[in-house]
C-alpha positions in Angstrom: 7.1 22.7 -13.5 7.6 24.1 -10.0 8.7 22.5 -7.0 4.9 22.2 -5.3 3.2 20.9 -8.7 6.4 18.1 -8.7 5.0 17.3 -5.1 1.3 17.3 -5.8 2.7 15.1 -8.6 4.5 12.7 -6.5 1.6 12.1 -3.7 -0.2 11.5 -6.9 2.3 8.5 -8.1 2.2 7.1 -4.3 -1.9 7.4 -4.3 -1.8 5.1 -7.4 0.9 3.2 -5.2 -1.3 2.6 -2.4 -4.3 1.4 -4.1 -2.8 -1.1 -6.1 -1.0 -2.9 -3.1 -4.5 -2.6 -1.4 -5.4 -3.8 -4.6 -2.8 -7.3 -3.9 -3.7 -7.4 -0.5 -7.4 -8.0 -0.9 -6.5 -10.2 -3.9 -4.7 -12.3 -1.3 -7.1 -11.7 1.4 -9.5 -13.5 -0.9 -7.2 -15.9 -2.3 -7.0 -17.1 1.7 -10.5 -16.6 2.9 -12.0 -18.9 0.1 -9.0 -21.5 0.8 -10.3 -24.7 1.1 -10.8 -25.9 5.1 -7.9 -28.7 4.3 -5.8 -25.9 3.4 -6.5 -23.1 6.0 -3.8 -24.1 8.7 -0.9 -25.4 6.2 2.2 -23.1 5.1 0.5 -21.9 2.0 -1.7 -20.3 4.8 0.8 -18.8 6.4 2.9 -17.3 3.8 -0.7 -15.5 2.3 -0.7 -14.3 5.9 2.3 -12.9 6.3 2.2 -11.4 2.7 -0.9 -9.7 3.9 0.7 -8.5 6.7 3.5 -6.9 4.8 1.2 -5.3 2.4 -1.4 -4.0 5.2 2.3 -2.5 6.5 3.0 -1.1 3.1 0.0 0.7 2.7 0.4 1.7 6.0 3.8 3.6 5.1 2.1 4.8 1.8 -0.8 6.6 4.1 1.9 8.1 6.1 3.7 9.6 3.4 0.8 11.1 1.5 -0.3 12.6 4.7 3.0 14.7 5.0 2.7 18.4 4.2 5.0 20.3 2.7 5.5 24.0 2.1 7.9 25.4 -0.7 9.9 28.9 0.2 9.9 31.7 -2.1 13.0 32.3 -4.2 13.6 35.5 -1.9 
């Protein structure tokens, strides 16, 4: 297989990557916004926040690298 089908290849992999992280994050994005009122301000709260966070960041990263372009030389 050639070096630029590897790559298309590879952005393909991180594509399926990114979508099931955003998959997680709205999982926990629901998981938080139907919390019960009780629950909304204790540390449960705050680590589906943060875990959130980290996967918004993720995805983030993910977008980034699919976004690089990269050209393959010619063996001469």
């Amino acid at each position: 297989m050639s070096r630029r089908k590897r790559f298309v290849s590879a952005v393909s992999a991180i594509e399926d990557a990114k979508s099931e992280v955003e998959e997680l994050r709205d999982e926990l994005q629901e998981w938080l916004d139907n919390m019960p009122e009780n629950l909304q301000n204790s540390s449960k709260a705050d680590l589906l926040e943060e875990a959130i966070d980290n996967l918004e960041s993720v995805v983030d990263h993910l977008d980034e690298a699919i976004s690089v372009e990269v050209e393959f030389p010619g063996m001469y």
